[in-house]
PLY file of the C-alpha trace (Angstrom):
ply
format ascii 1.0
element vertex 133
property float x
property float y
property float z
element edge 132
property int vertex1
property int vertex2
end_header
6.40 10.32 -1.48
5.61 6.60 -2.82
2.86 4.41 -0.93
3.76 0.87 -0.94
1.28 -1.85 -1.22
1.41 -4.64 1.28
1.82 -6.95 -2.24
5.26 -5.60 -2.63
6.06 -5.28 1.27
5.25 -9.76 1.13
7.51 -9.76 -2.01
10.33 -7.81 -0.38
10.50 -9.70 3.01
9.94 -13.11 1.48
12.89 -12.40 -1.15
11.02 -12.71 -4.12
13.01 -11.01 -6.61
10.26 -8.81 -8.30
10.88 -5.54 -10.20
8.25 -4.11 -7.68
10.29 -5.30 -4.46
13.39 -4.30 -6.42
12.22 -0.55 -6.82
10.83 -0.65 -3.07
14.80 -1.32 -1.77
16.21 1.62 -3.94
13.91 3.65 -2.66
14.89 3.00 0.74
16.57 5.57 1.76
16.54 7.58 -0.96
12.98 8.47 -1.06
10.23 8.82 1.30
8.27 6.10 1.58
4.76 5.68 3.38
2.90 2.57 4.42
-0.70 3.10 4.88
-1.84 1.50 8.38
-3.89 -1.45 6.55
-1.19 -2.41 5.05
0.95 -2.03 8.08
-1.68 -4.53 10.04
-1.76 -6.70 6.21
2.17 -7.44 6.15
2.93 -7.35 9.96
0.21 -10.51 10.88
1.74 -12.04 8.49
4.98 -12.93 10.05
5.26 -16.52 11.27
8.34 -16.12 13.98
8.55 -13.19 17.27
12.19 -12.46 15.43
10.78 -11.96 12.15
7.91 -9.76 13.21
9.93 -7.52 15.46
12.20 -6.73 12.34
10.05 -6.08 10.44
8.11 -3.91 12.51
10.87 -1.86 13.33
11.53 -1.32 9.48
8.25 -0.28 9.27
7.67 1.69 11.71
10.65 4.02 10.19
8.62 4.86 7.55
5.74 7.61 7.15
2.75 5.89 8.19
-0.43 7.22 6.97
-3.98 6.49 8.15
-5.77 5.81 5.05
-9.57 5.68 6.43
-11.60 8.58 7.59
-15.69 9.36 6.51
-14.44 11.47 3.23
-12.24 8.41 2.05
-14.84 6.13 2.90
-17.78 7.98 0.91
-15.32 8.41 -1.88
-14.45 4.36 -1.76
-17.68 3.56 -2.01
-18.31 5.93 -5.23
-15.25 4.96 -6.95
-16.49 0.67 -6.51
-20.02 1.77 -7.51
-18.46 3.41 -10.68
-15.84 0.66 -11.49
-19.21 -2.19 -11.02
-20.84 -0.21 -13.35
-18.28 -0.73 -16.17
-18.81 -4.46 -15.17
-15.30 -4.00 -13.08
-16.05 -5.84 -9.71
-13.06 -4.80 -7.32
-12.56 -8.06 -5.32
-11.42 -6.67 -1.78
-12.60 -2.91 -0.15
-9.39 -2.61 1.12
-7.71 -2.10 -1.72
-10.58 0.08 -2.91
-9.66 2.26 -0.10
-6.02 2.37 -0.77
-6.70 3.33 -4.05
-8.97 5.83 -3.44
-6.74 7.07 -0.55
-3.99 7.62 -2.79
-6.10 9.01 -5.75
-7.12 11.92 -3.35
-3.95 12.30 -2.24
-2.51 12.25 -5.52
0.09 10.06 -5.06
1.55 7.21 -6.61
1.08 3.67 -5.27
4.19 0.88 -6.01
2.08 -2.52 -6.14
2.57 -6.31 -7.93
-1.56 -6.77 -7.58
-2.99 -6.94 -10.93
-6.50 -5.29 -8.81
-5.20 -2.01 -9.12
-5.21 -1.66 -12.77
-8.87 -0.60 -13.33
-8.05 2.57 -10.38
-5.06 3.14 -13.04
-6.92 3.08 -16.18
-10.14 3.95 -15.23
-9.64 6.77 -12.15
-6.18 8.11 -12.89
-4.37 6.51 -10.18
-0.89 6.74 -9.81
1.36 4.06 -10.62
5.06 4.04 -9.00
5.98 1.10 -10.81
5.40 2.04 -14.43
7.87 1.58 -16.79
9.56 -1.18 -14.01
0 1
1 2
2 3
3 4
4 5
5 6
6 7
7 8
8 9
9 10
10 11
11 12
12 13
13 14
14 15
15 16
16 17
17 18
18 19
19 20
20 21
21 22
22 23
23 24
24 25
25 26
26 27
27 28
28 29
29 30
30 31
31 32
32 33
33 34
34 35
35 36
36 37
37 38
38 39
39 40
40 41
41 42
42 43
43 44
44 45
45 46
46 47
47 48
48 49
49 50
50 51
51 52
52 53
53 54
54 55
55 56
56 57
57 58
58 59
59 60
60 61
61 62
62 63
63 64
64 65
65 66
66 67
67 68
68 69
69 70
70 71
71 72
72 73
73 74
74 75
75 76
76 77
77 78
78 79
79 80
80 81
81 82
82 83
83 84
84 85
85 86
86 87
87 88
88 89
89 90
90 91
91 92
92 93
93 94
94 95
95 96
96 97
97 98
98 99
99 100
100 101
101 102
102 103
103 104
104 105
105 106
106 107
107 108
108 109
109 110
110 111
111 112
112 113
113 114
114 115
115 116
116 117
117 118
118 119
119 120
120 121
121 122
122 123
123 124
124 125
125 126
126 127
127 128
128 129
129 130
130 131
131 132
């Protein structure tokens, strides 16, 4: 299973032909795919139009949806920013901190286009879905 970053979810329904939205639509349907529920509330209040919004809910909702915050996640976020700061890494936003970490425990890889990532990569041995894309 491949979590999908709300980055590549905006990508994909705005059509922006990236090689991370282009991996998310061959792996629909081939491969399971989650959406962690920040993400889920990150793309969906997004959507400008009712028609839009229902659409892409319902794609959305079709996927494994994973709640990504829970006390053990949340201690472990915390630790994982306090380690990155002190290699003079400042992670920008805690929810990505979280996703990270959430996939980190959970050992599996996360497909993203957000360059924040990269120290969870190189530093904490996350999981990258869209290497080599």
């Amino acid at each position: 299973m491949i979590v999908v970053d709300s980055s590549v979810w905006i990508d994909y329904f705005t059509g922006k032909n990236t090689s991370a939205a282009r991996k998310l639509d061959s792996l629909l349907g081939d491969e399971p795919v989650a959406i962690g529920d920040l993400m889920l509330t990150e793309v969906l209040q997004g959507f400008r139009t009712e028609k839009d919004f229902r659409k892409a809910k319902e794609l959305l909702m079709s996927l494994v949806i994973v709640n990504m915050l829970d006390t053990v996640i949340a201690l472990k976020s915390a630790e994982n920013f306090r380690m990155l700061r002190k290699k003079g890494i400042t992670i920008r936003k805690t929810i990505d901190t979280i996703i990270a970490t959430y996939c980190i425990e959970n050992k599996l890889p996360l497909l993203h286009s957000d360059k924040d990532f990269q120290p969870f990569h190189k530093h904490l041995k996350l999981k990258n879905a869209g290497a080599g894309i």
